[in-house]
Wavefront OBJ file of the C-alpha trace (Angstrom):
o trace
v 85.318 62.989 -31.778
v 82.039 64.948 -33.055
v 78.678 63.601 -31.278
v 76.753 64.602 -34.174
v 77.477 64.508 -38.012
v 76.326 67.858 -40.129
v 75.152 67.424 -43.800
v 75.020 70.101 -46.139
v 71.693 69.499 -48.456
v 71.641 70.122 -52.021
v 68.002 69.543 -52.925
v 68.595 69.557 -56.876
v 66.065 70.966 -59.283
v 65.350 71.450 -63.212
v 62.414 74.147 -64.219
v 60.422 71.726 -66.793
v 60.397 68.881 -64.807
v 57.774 69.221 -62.029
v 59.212 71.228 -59.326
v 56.496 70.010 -56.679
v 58.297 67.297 -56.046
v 60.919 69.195 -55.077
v 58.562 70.571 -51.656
v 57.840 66.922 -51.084
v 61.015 65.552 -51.396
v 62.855 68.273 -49.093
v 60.032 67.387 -46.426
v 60.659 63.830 -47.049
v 64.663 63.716 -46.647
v 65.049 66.155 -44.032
v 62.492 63.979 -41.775
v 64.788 61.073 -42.775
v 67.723 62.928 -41.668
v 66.469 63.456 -38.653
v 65.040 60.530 -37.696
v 68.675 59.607 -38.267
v 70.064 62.077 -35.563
v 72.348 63.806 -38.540
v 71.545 67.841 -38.617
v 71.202 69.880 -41.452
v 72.573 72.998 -43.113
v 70.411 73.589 -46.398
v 68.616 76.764 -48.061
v 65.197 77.108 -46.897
v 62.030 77.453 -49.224
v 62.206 81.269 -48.259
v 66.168 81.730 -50.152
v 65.021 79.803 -53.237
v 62.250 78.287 -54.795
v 60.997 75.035 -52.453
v 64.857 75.208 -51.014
v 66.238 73.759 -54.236
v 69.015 74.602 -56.767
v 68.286 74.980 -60.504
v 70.573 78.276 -61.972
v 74.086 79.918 -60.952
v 72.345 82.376 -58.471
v 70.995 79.482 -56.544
v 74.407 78.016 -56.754
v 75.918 80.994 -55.214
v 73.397 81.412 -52.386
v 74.235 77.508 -51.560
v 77.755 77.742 -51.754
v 77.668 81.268 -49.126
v 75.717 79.282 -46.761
v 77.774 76.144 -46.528
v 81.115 78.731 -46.513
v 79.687 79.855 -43.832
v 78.878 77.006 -41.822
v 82.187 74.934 -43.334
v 83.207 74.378 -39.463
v 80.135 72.451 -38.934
v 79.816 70.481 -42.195
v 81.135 67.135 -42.209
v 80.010 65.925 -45.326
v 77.225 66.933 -48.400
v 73.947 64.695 -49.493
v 73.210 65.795 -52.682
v 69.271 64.667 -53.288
v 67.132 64.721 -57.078
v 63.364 64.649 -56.517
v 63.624 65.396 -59.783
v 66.274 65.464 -62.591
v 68.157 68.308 -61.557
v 70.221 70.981 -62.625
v 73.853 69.360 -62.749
v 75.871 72.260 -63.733
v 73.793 74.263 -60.553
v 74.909 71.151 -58.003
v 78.767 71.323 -59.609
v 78.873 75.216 -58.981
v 77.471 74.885 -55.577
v 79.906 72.425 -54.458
v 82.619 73.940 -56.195
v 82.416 77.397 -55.003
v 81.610 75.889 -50.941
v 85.289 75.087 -51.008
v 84.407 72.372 -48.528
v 86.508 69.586 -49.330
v 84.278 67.176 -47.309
v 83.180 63.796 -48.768
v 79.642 63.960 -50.761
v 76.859 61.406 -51.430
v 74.829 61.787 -54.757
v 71.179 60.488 -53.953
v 67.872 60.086 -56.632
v 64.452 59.586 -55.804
v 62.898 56.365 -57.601
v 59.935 57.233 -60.278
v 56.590 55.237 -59.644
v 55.673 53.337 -62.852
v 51.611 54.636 -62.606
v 53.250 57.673 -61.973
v 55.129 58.849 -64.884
v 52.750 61.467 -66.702
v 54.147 64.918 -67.065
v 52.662 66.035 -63.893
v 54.502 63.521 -62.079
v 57.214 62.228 -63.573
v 61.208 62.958 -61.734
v 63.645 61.266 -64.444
v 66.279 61.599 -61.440
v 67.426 58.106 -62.698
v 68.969 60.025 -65.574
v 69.637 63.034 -64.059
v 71.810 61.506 -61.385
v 74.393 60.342 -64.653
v 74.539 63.911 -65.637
v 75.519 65.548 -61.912
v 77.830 62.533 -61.158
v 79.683 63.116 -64.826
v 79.502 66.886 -64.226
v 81.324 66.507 -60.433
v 83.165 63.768 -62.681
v 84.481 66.887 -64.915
v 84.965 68.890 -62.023
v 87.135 66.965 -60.074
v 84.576 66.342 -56.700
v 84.893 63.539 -55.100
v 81.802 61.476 -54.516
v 80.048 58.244 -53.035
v 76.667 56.790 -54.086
v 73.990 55.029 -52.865
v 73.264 50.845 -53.344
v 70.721 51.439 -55.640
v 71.045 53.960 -58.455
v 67.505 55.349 -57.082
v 66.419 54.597 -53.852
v 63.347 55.881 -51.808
v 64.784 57.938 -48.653
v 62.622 56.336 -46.317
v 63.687 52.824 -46.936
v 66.167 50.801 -44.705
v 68.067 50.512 -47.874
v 68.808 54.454 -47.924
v 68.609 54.471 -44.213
v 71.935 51.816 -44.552
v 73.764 54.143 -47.317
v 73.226 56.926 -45.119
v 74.733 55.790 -42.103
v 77.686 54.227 -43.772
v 78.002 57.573 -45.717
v 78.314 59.788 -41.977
v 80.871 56.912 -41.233
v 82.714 57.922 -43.907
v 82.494 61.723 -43.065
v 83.530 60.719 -39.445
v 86.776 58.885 -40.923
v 87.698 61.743 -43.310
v 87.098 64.632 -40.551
v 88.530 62.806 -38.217
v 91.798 61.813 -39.404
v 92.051 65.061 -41.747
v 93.221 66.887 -38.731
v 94.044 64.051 -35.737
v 96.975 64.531 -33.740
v 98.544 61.323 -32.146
v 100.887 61.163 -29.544
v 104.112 58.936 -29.450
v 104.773 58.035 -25.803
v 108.937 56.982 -26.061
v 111.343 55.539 -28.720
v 110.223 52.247 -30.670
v 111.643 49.779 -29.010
v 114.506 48.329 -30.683
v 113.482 44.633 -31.529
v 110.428 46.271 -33.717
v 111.345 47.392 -36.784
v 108.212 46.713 -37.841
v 106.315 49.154 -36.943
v 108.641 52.117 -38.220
v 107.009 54.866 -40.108
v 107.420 57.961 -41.948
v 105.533 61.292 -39.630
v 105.858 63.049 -42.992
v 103.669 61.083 -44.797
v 101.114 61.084 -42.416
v 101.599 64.819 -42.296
v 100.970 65.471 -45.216
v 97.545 64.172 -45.102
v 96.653 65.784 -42.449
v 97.326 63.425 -39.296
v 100.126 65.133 -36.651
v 102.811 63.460 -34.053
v 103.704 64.880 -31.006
v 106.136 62.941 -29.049
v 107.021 63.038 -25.311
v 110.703 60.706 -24.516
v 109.791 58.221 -21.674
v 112.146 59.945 -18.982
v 110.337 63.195 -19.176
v 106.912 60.761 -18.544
v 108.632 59.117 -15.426
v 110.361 61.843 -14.496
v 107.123 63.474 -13.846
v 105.164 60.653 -12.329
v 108.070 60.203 -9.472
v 107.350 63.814 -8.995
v 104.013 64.008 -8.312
v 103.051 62.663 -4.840
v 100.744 59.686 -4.383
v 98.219 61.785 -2.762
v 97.968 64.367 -5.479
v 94.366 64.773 -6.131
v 94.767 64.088 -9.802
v 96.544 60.541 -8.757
v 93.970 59.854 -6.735
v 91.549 60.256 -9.008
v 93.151 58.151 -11.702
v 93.653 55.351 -9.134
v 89.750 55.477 -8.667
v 89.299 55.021 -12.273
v 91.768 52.307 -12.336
v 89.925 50.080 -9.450
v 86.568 50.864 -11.077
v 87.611 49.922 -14.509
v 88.199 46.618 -14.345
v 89.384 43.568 -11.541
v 92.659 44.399 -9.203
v 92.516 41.741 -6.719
v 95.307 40.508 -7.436
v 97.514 43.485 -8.105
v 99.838 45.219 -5.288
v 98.606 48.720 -4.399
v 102.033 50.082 -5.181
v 101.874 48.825 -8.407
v 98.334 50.536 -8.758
v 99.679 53.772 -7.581
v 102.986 53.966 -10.139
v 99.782 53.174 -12.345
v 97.986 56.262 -11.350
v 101.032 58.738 -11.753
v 101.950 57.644 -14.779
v 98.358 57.764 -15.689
v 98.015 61.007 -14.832
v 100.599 62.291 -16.354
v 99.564 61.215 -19.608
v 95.676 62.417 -19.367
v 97.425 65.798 -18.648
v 99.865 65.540 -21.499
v 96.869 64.280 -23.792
v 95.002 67.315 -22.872
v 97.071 69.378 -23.410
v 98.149 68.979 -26.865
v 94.764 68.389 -27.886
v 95.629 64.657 -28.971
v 93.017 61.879 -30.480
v 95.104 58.720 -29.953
v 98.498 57.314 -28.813
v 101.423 54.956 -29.597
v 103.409 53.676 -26.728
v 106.830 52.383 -26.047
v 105.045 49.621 -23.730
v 108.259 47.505 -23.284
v 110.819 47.212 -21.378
v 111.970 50.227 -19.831
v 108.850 51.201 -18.421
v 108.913 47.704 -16.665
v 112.569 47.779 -15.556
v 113.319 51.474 -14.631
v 109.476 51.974 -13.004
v 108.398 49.255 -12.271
v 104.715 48.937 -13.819
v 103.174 48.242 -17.404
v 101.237 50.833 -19.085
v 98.407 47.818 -20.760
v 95.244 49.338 -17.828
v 96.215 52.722 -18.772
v 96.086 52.383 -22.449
v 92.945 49.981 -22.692
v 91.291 52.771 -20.688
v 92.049 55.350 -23.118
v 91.051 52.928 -26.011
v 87.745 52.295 -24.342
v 87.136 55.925 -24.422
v 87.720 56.293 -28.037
v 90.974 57.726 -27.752
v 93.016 54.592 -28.955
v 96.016 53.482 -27.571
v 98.635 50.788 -29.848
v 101.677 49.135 -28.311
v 105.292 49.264 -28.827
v 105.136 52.852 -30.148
v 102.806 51.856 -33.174
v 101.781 55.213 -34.584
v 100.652 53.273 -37.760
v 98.971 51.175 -35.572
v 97.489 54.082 -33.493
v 95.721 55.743 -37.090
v 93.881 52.497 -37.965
v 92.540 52.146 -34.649
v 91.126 55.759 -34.654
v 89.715 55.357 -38.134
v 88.095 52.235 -37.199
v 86.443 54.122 -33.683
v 85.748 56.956 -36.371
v 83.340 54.752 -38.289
v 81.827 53.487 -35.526
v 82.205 55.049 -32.294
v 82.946 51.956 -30.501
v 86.612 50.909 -29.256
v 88.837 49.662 -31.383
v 92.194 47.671 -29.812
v 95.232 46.652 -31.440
v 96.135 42.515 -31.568
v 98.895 40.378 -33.478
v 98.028 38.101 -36.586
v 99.380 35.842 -34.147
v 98.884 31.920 -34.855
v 96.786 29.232 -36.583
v 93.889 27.550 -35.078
v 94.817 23.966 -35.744
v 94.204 22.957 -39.438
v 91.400 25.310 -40.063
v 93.102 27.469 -43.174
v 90.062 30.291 -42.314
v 90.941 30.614 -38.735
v 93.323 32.156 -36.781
v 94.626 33.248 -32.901
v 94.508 36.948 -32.629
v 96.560 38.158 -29.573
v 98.000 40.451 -27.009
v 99.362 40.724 -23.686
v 97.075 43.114 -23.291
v 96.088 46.762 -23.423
v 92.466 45.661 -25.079
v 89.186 48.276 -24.134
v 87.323 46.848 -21.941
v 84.292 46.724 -23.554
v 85.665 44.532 -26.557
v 86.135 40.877 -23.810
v 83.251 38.821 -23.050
v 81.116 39.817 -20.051
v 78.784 37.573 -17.094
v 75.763 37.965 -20.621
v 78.704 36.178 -23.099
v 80.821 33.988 -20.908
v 82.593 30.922 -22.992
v 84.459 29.684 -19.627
v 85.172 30.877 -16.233
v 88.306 32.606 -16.760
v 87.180 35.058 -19.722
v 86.505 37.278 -17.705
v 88.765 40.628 -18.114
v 90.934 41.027 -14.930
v 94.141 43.084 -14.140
v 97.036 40.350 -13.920
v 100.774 40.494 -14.721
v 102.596 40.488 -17.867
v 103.673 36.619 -18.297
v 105.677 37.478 -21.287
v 108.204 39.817 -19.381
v 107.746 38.652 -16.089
v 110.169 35.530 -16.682
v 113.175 37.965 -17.680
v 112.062 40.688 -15.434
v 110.377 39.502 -12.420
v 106.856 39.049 -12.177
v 106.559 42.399 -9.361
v 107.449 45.143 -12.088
v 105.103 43.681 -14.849
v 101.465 44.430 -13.503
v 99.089 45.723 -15.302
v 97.712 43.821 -18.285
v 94.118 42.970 -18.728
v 93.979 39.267 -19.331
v 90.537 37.788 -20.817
v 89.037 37.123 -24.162
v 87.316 38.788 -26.950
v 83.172 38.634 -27.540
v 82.525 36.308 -30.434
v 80.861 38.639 -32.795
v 81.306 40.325 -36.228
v 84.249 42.517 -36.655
v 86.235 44.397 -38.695
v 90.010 45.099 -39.650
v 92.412 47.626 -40.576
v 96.070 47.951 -41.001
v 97.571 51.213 -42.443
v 101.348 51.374 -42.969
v 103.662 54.160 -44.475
v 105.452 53.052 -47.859
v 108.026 55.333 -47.604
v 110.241 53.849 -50.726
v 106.951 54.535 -52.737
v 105.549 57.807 -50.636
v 102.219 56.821 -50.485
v 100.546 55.773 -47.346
v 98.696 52.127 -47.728
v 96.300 50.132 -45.758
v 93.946 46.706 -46.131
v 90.458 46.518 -44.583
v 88.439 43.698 -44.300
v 85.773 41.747 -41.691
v 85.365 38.559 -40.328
v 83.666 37.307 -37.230
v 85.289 36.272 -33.644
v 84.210 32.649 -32.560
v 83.641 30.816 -29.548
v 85.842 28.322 -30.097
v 87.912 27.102 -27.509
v 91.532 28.498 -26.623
v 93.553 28.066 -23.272
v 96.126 30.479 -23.385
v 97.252 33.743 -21.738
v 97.065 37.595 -22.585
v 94.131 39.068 -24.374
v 92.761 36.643 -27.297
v 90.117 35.191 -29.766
v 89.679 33.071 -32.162
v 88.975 34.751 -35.869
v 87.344 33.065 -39.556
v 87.806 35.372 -42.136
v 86.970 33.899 -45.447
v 90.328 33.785 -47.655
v 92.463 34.190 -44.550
v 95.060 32.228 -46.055
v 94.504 34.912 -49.396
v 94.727 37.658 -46.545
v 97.957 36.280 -45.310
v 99.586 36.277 -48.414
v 98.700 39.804 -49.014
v 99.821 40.867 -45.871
v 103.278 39.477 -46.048
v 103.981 39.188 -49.872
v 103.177 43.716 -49.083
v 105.159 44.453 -46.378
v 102.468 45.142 -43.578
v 103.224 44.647 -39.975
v 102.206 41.659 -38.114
v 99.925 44.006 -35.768
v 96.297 44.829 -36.845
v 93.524 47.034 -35.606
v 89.908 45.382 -35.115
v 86.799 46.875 -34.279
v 83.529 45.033 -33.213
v 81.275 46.276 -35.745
v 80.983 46.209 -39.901
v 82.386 49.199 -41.163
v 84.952 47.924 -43.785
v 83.379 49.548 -46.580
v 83.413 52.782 -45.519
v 86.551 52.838 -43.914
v 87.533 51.996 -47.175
v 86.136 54.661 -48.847
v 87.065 57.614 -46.414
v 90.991 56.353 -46.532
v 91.182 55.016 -50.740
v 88.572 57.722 -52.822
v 88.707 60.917 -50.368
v 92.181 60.468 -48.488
v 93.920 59.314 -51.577
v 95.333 56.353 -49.809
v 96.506 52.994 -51.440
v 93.987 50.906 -50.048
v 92.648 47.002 -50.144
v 89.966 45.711 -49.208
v 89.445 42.004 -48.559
v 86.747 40.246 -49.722
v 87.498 36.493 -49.547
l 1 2 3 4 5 6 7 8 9 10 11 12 13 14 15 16 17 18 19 20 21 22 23 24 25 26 27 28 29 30 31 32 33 34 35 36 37 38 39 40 41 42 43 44 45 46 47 48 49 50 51 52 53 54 55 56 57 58 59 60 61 62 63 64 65 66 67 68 69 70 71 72 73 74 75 76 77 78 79 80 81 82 83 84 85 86 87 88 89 90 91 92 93 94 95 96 97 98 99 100 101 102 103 104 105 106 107 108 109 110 111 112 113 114 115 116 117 118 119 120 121 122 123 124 125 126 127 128 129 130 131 132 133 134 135 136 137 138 139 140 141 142 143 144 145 146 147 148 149 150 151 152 153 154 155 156 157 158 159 160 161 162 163 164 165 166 167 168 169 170 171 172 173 174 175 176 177 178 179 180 181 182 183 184 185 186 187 188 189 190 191 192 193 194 195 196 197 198 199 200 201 202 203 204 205 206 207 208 209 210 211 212 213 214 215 216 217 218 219 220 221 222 223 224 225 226 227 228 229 230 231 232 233 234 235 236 237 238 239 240 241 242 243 244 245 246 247 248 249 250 251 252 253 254 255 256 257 258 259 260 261 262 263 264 265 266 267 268 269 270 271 272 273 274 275 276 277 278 279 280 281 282 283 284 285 286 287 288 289 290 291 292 293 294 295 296 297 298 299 300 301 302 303 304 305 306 307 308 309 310 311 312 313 314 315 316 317 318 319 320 321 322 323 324 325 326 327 328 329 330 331 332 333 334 335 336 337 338 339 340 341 342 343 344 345 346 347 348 349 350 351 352 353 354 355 356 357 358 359 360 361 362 363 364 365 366 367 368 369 370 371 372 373 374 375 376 377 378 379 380 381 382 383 384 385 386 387 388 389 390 391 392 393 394 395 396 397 398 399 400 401 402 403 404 405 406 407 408 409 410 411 412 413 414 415 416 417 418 419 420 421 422 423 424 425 426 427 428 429 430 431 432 433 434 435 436 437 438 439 440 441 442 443 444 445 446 447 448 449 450 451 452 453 454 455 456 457 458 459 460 461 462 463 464 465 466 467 468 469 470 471 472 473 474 475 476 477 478 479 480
């Protein structure tokens, strides 16, 4: 995942409008930009006149300079001081050959400003470069407000939901997920088609469980890299009340996988979680993957791969973990809320803490796996994190491979986690969503699995937009 997002700027321009405000306006988005931590690739006042586009040679100089920074571009902010030259910003952006998503921006007129010295007429001007990209077949997002002053929070918001979206499409575009094991046989739920996902860009590489425990039993439980990985497991989170041989199966199989990760360069994983890891080595793999998760490299259960994309798109957006849970019951006779669930591999970071304690036992702790522990005996099931979820916003995502149709699909929506009260086991919380009985419908009357991704921030809208207008996915988006 990219610490910083790079924009390619497009400062647009048009000869008998008045081209000062092109100077001021480059001064005045760049600073935004900045202030904004994004970083720039953009002609300087030195290439063209005030750094702006207005004829085909412009367009060509642009369009060298962001081929030859196309590594580094995530995504292009196309900004009018003035009304611009739309056939100069189409050329440009055709002939970059990024393929990266772009955001058309225009700078508001002042009403005791509109003499012919002064006046931008970007309102108008942003029509003709959107129709022209229209005509051209570019992709594009826009801002709230038609024109919007690039120093307000209301540009400021557009902005940062905009580099969102540029994280989602770069992301995914080229992530490679791993598929720890088969998909275990009671979940047919959660098959999928790799081809689809392929062929948008997103890559499975799959290791079969024995070749994972064959090489954990091999490696020695003073191996340096096991003893590392038990370090990070004690200092991660609670193990009182865990056996230390159970820790240490933990660590080899831990670092097994880090080294597998590494090595094939993947971004997420999907993991068959149950049962034979339990019976035939004697641990769960829930620490493990909630680690990974918490690092922004998610991690879904019972070999979810589907799962396993919606979590990293989520992180994408907003580069905080995202964890995988079950629509999993009602919350008495309240049709908006619901029980969201798991037994659990959920990051860390996403259960209450001592600053947002509901009760005494919410508290994330390493435990067993209560579930399996009845048919397989509670000494080959540790390794669960047990507590519950912060009550705060959050957002959704499912994606799921319609192979019948060939398209890949997905719903997005957010709600908010509550502190109401809930005795139960696992990792849990208690959801409103408005519509969820709406939602519910949807999800079952479509065919979409009963597990969903869920991310503690508010990034539904442009998770929306990277996967439905730049992915090409078949997406929904909830609104209630």
């Amino acid at each position: 995942m990219k610490e910083v997002t790079t924009l390619g700027v497009i400062i647009g321009n048009r000869g008998f409008f008045p081209d000062h405000l092109c100077e001021s306006g480059r001064e005045t988005i760049l600073k935004v930009l900045a202030e904004e931590g994004v970083e720039v690739v953009a002609l300087s006042p030195q290439e063209t006149h005030f750094g702006s586009i207005e004829s085909v040679d412009d367009a060509r100089k642009c369009a060298a300079l962001f081929r030859e920074h196309r590594d580094e571009i995530d995504g292009v902010l196309v900004t009018l001081p003035n009304f611009g030259d739309e056939r100069a910003v189409a050329n440009a952006l055709r002939w970059a050959e990024l393929d990266a998503p772009v955001l058309v921006h225009a700078f508001p007129d002042e009403p005791t400003m509109m003499n012919i010295a002064n006046r931008r007429d970007s309102f108008c001007g942003k029509m003709s470069v959107c129709n022209n990209l229209h005509q051209y077949g570019i992709k594009f997002s826009l801002t709230t407000l038609h024109t919007v002053d690039p120093e307000s929070e209301s540009f400021r918001a557009d902005l940062r939901r905009f580099v969102s979206v540029c994280r989602v499409v770069g992301g995914l575009k080229h992530a490679r997920i791993g598929a720890i094991g088969a998909r275990p046989a009671a979940f047919n739920t959660v098959r999928y088609s790799e081809k689809l996902l392929e062929r948008t860009g997103v890559s499975v590489e799959t290791l079969d469980l024995s070749e994972l425990i064959g090489r954990a039993e091999a490696l020695a439980d003073d191996d340096p890299q096991v003893q590392a990985k038990l370090a990070a497991i004690t200092g991660y989170v609670s193990t009182d009340n865990v056996p230390a041989e159970s820790l240490l199966k933990m660590a080899r199989i831990g670092a097994v996988i880090d080294a597998w990760m590494e090595e094939n360069r993947l971004v997420a994983s999907a993991i068959q979680c149950w049962t034979a890891l339990e019976e035939y080595y004697g641990v769960v793999p829930c620490t493990l993957m909630s680690m990974m998760s918490n690092s922004l490299m998610p991690s879904a259960c019972e070999t979810d791969v589907a799962g396993a994309v919606a979590m990293y798109a989520l992180a994408l957006a907003s580069e905080q973990p995202s964890a995988i849970v079950d629509w999993n019951n009602n919350y008495g006779d309240d049709p908006d809320k619901g029980v969201i669930f798991h037994c659990s591999n959920l990051p860390k970071d996403i259960f209450v803490d001592e600053s947002d304690l509901i009760a005494p036992d919410d508290i994330p702790v390493m435990d067993y796996q209560e579930i399996l522990a009845g048919s397989i005996g509670k000494e080959g099931t540790y390794g669960t994190i047990v507590g519950r979820v912060k009550a705060k916003p959050f957002t959704y995502c499912r994606v799921s491979t319609d192979d019948a149709n060939g398209r890949i699909m997905a719903y997005v929506g957010e709600g908010e986690l509550t502190d109401d009260p809930l005795q139960t086991f696992g990792g849990y919380g208690v959801v409103r969503i408005p519509n969820f009985q709406g939602l519910l419908h949807f999800i079952c009357e479509h065919g979409y699995e009963h597990h969903v991704a869920m991310n503690l921030s508010q990034t539904a809208d442009a998770v929306a937009e990277a996967l439905g207008k730049y992915l090409g996915w078949d997406v929904h988006v909830h609104r209630g």
